[in-house]
C-alpha positions as CSV (number, residue, x, y, z in Angstrom):
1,X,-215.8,11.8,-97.2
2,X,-216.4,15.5,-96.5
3,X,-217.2,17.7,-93.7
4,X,-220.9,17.1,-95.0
5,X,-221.2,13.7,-94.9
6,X,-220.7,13.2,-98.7
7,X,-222.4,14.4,-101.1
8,X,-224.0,11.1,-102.3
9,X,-226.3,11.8,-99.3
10,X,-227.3,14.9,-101.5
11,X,-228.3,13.0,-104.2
12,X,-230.0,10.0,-101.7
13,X,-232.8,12.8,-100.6
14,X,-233.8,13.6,-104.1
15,X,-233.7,11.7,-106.9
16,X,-233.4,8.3,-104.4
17,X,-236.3,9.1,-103.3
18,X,-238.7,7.3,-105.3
19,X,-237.0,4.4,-105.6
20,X,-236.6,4.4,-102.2
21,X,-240.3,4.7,-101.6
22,X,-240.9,1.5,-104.2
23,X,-238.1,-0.3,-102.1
24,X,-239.1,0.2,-99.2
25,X,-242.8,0.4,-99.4
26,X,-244.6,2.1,-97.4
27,X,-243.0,4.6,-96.4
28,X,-244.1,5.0,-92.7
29,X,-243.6,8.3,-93.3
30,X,-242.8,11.7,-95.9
31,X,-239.8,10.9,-98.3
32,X,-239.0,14.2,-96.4
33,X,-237.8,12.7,-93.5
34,X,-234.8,11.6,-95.5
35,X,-233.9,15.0,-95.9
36,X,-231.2,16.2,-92.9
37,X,-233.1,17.3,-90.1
38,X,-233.0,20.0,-88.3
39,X,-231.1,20.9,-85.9
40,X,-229.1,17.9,-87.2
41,X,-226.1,16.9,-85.3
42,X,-223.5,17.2,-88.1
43,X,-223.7,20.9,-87.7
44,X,-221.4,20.3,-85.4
45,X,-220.9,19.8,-81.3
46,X,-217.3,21.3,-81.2
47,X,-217.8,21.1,-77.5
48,X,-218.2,17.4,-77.7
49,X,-215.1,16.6,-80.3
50,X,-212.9,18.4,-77.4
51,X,-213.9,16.8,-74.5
52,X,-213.4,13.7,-76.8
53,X,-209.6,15.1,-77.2
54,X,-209.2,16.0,-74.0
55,X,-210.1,12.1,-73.1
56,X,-209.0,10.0,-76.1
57,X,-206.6,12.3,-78.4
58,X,-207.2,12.9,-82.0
59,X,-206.4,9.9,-83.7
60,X,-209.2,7.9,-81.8
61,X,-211.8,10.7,-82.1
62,X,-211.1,10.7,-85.7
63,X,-211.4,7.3,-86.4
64,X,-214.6,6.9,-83.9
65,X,-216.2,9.3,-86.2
66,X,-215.2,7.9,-89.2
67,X,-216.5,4.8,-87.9
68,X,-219.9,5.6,-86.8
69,X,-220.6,7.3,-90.6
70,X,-219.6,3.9,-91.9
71,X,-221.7,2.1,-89.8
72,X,-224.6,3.7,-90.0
73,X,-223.9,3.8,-93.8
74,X,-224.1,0.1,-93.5
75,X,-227.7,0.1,-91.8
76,X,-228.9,2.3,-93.7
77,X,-227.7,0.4,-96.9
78,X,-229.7,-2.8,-95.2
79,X,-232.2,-0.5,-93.6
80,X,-235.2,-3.3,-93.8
81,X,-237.8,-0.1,-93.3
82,X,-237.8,3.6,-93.3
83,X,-237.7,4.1,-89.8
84,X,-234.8,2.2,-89.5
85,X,-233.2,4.4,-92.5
86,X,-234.1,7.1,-91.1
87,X,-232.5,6.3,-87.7
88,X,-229.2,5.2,-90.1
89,X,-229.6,9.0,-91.4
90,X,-229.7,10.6,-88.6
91,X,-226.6,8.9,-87.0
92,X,-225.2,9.2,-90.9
93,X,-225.4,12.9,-89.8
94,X,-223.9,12.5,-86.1
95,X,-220.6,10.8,-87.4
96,X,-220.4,13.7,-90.3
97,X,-220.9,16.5,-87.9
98,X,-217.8,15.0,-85.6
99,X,-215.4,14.1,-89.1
100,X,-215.7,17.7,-89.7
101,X,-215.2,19.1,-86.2
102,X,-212.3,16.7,-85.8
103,X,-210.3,17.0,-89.0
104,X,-210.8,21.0,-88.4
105,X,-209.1,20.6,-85.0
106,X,-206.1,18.1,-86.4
107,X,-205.8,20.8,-89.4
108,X,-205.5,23.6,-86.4
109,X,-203.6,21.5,-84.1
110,X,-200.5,20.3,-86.8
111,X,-200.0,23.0,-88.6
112,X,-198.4,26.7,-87.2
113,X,-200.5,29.5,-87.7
114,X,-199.7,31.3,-90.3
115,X,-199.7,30.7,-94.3
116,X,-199.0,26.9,-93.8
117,X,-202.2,26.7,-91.6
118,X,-204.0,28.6,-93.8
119,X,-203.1,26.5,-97.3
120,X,-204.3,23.9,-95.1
121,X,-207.9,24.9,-94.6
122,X,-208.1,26.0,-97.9
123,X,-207.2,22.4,-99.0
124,X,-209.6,21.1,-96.4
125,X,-212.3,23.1,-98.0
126,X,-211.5,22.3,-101.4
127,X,-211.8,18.8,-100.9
128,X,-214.9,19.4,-99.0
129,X,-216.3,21.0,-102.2
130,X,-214.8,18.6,-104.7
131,X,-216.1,15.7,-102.4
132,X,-219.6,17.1,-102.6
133,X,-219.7,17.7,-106.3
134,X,-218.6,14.1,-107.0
135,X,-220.3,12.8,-104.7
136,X,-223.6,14.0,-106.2
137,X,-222.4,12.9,-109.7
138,X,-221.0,9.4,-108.6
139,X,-224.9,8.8,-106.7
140,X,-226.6,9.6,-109.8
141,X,-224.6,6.7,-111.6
142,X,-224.6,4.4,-108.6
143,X,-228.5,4.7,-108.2
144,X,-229.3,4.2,-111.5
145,X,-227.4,1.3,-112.7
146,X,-227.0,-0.4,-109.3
147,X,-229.5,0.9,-106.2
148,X,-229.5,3.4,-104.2
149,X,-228.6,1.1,-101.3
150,X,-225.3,1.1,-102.6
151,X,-225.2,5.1,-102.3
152,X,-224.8,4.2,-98.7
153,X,-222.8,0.9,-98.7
154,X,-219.9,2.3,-101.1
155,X,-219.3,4.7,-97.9
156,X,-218.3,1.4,-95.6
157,X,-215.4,0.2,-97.4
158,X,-214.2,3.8,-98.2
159,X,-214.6,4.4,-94.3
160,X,-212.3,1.4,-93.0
161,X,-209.9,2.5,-95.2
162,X,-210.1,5.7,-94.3
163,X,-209.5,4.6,-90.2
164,X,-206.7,2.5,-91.5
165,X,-205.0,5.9,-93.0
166,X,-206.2,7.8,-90.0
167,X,-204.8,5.1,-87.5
168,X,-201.2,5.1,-89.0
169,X,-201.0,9.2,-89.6
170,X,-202.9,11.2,-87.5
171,X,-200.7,12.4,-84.4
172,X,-202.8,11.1,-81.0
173,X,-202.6,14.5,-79.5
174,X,-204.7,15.4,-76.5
175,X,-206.1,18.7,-75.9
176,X,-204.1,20.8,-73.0
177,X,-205.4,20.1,-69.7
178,X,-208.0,22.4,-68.6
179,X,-207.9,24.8,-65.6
């Protein structure tokens, strides 16, 4: 999973489309709407990941975030209409928008500034990219000899495994308190 979501989502608002329309039929609304909206969440709320830290530490932050994109992967892989996959979406986009605000801090708050800290967010961006170019190219096989349901349920079991990881190797560290 990447800062972005994935970038099976990519692929989900383009060539999913139509076979989302004849899946779900009608659509109550503009294969549009699949599209990330905007203003959309996953842009980040840096503001809400710290207070999150401040309250809860890093590993539980992490791993809430990982599980709300996994869960609303899941109802949006069952989503029974298009407003409900639209809903799944949008939530998709929430739990995106606090992975990548929330990795970005762990980066920033395990490793010294310097040249390690740097190698590190050039890793994290690098996987951000590969993750996104795969992902696009995985979709494309996954819609079209399975469903494009399944662009959406393959995140689940990738995100409880990726809590599991979290859970045993991120540090729980909690912001400094605040004046």
């Amino acid at each position: 999973m990447t800062n972005r979501g994935n970038g099976n989502s990519q692929l989900l608002t383009s060539s999913g489309k139509p076979r989302i329309a004849d899946d779900i039929a009608p659509l109550a609304v503009d294969p549009g709407a699949l599209d990330p909206l905007p203003g959309n969440p996953r842009r980040g709320d840096i503001d809400a990941v710290a207070a999150s830290y401040d309250t809860f530490g890093q590993r539980k932050t992490f791993a809430a975030a990982l599980g709300v994109f996994a869960l609303a992967s899941l109802l949006g892989g069952l989503a029974p209409t298009s407003d409900v996959l639209i809903l799944a979406r949008a939530i998709q986009g929430f739990g995106g928008a606090l992975m990548a605000a929330s990795s970005l801090g762990i980066i920033t708050a395990n490793f010294a500034e310097g040249p390690e800290r740097r190698r590190a967010i050039s890793l994290w961006s690098s996987m951000n990219g590969i993750g996104g170019a795969a992902g696009v190219l995985l979709s494309g096989i996954i819609t079209q000899y399975l469903s494009w349901r399944w662009v959406l349920l393959i995140n689940v079991p990738i995100g409880v495994s990726a809590v599991s990881v979290a859970w045993s190797v991120v540090p729980n560290r909690r912001a400094a308190q605040r004046p």
